[in-house]
N, C-alpha and C positions, 0 to 999 in steps of 0.2 A: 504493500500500500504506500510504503514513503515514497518509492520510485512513481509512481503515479501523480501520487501529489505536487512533487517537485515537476514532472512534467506540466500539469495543471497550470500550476502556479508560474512557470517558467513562460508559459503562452500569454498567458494575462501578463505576465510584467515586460513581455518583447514587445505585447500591441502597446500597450498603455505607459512607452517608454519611461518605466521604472515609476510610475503614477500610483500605482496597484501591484505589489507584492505578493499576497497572499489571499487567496479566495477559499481554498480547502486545505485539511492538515490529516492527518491519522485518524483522529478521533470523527471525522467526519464521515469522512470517506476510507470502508471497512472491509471487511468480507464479503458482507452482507450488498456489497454495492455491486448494479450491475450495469449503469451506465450515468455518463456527469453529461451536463450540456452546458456550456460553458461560451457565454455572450458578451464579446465587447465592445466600448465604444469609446476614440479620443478624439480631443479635441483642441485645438491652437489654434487662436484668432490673436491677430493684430488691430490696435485701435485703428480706424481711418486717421485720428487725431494723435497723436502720442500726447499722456501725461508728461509734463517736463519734470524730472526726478527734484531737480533744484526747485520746487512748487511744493515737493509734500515737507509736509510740518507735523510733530506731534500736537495732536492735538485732542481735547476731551469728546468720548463718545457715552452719549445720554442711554442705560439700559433700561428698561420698563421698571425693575428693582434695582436695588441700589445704590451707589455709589455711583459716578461717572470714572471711565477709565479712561487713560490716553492713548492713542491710535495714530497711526499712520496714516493723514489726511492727505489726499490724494484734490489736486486741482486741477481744472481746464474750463477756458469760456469758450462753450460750444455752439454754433448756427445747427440748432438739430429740432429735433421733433417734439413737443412738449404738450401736456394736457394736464389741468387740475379739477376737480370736482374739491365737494365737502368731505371725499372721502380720504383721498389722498393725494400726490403729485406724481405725476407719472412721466418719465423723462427717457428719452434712446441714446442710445452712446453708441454708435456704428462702426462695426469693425471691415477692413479694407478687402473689398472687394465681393464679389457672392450674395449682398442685400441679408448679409449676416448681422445682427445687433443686438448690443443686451438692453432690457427695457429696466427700468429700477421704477419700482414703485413705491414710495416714500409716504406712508401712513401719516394724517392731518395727525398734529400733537394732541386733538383730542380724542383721539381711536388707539385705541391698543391695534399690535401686530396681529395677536388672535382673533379680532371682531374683522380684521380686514380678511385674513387669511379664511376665516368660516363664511365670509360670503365671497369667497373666489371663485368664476364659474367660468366657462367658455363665454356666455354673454355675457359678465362683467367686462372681460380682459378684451373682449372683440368691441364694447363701449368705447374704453379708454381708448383702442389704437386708433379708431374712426374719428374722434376727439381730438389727436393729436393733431398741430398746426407748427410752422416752423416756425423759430425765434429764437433770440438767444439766451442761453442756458448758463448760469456761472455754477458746475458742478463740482462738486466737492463728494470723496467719499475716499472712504477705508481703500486701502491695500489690505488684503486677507484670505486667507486658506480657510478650507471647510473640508471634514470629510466625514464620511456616516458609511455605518453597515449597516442593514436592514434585513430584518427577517421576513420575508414576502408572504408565508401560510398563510396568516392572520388578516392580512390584506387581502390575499385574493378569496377569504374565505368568505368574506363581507362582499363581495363579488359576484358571488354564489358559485365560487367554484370550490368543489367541498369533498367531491368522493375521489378525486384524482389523488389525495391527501391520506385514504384510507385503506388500509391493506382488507383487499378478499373484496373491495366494491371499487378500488379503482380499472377505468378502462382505458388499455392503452392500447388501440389497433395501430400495427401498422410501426409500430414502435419494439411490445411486445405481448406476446398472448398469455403470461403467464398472472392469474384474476389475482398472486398474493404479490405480485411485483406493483409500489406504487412510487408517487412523490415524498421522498421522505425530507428532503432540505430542498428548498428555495431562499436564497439569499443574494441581495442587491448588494455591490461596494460603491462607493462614489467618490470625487473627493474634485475638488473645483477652486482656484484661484485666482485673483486678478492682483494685475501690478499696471506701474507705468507705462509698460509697454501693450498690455492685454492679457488675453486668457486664458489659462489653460486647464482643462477639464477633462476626466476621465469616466468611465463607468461598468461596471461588471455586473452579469447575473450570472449566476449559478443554480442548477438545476439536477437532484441527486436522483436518481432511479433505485431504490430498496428492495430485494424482496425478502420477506418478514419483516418480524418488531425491527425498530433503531431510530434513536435520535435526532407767434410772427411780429407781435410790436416792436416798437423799434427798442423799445428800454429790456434789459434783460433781469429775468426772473431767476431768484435765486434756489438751487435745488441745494440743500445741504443735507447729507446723510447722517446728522451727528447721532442719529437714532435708530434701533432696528427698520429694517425694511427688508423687501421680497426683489429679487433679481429672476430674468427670463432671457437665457439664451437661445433666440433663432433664427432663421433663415424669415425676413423680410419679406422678400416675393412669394415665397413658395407656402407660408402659413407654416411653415414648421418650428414647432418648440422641441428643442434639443437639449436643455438642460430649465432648469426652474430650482430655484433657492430661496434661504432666507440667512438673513445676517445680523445676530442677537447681539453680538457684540464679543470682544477677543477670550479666547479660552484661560485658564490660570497657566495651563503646557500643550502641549502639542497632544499629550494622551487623552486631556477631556475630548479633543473633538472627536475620537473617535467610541462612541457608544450605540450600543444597541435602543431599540426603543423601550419605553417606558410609560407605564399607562398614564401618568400624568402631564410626559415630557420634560420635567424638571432634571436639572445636571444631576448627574451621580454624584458630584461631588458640590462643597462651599464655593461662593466665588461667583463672577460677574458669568450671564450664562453665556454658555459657547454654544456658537452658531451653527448649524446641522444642515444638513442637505432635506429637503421635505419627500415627505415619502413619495414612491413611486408611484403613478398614480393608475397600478391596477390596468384593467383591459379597455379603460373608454382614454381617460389624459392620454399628456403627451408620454412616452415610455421612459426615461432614466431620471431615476431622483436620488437626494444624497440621506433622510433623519426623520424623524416626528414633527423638527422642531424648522426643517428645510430638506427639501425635495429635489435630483436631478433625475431630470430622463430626456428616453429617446422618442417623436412620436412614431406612432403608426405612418408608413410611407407608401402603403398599398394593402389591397384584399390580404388578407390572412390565409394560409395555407396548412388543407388537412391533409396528414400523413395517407398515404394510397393501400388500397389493400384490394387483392384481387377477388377475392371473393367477401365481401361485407355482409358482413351480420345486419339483423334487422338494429339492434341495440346499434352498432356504427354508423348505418346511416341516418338514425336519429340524433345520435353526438352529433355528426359532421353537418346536419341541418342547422342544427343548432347552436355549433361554433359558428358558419358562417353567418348566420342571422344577426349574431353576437358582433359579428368583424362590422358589417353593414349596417348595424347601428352605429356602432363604434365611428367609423365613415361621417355619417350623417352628423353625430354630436356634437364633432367636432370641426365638421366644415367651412364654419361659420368662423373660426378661431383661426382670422390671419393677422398677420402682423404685419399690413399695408393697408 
């Protein structure tokens, strides 16, 4: 099983040049394992603008709890794309070339991150970008790393995806015929940062097969991020969300930012909270997310695709109706979600 792992692991850390290290270990992946499926995604963007390094300053960032900490403030006065409501400030920061750009959504001081983040929908986020008008932008925000592992069961099981999950009722045609072979680990890796130059972002799933038990005016508006807010990296013309975040504010080490989740969301440990990647969002959002607390994913780029079997059970072509219906709504959902 080591030899396996380190191959594993060695695939994910050649894509995701050195971003992602480790996705499975021994204890995961066992005897009892009879196939890993293993997805990734990176990403490097350059700003259209460069930050000028001689710009950033420490400077204090306001957390929803206590204290204010000091950060790595980050400046550039931008001619870009801007929109405000009573909700929040929504501002695009464009990266060079591809109609790629990260959108930052900047919560009014009188909204928490959570009341913003509980009403985020495909029509919110399709509101703001139709909103948006050009002008200029005096943007301010953090240099900062994020990164998050996430246990996927629990998400796609609110999904209603439930028996794939359960030995002796999961069905996997076309994969494999065996009724006690099922999904015994699903787990997202993420991890996303921006500096003066741009972006860089990675992201992994992992997918274990078990069988049995196991484990525009002319004055410019000022955007300043002294406080949490939500980030959206994607593709401009094409409507695609490729990563999606949130940024609470800097970790006490580099170990808080990586945690599992937690039914409350709150840090495992004392100290200003660190900032998480937002969970994945399941079979309808865009696909790769980084936390509880902050999300990257990859979207859907086309129909979904069910495994072929030459002779289908009646129970198969009922799945395979019913994955595609699933993709096709999926489709639909999110049609409306562009980022032009």
């Amino acid at each position: 099983m080591d030899e396996s792992c380190a191959r594993i692991n060695q695939f994910v850390a050649e894509r995701t040049r050195g971003k992602i290290t480790s996705v499975v270990d021994p204890e995961t992946v066992t005897e009892a394992t009879r196939l890993v499926l293993a997805n990734v995604l990176y990403f490097l963007g350059a700003w259209e603008h460069r930050f000028r390094e001689g710009d950033t300053k420490a400077e204090p960032f306001h957390p929803e709890a206590g204290k204010a900490v000091s950060v790595p403030m980050m400046h550039k006065e931008l001619d870009t794309r801007y929109h405000e409501d009573d909700v929040a400030q929504v501002a695009m920061v464009p990266y060079q070339g591809s109609g790629l750009a990260m959108v930052l959504v900047l919560p009014r001081r009188s909204r928490t991150l959570r009341s913003v983040e509980e009403g985020l929908s495909p029509a919110q986020v399709s509101e703001w970008l139709r909103g948006m008008e050009r002008r200029g932008v005096d943007v301010a925000i953090p240099r900062f790393e994020v990164s998050s592992e996430v246990n996927l069961i629990p998400l796609l099981r609110t999904q209603g995806i439930k028996r794939v999950f359960t030995p002796g009722s999961a069905e996997l045609p076309g994969v494999c015929d065996d009724p006690e072979t099922f999904v015994g680990l699903a787990s997202h890796h993420a991890t996303l940062g921006i500096t003066e130059g741009g972006t860089e972002a990675a992201a992994a799933t992992v997918y274990k097969m078990t069988k049995g038990l196991d484990d525009a005016p002319p004055e410019v508006v000022a955007f300043r991020a002294d406080r949490p807010f939500l980030f959206i990296v994607g593709d401009v013309e094409r409507g695609t969300v490729l990563f999606m975040g949130r940024y609470a504010g800097p970790a006490i080490d580099p170990g808080q930012m990586r945690r599992s989740i937690g039914a409350s969301g709150a840090p495992a440990t004392a100290g200003p909270t660190p900032s998480a990647p937002l969970l994945p969002s399941g079979c309808r959002p865009p696909a790769c997310t980084l936390d509880s607390q902050t999300t990257v994913g990859r979207a859907c780029s086309g129909e979904p695709t069910w495994p072929r079997c030459a002779n289908p059970s009646a129970s198969h072509m009922r799945a395979r109706e019913d994955f595609h219906a699933a993709g096709r709504q999926q489709m639909r959902d999110w049609a409306d979600w562009r980022m032009g």
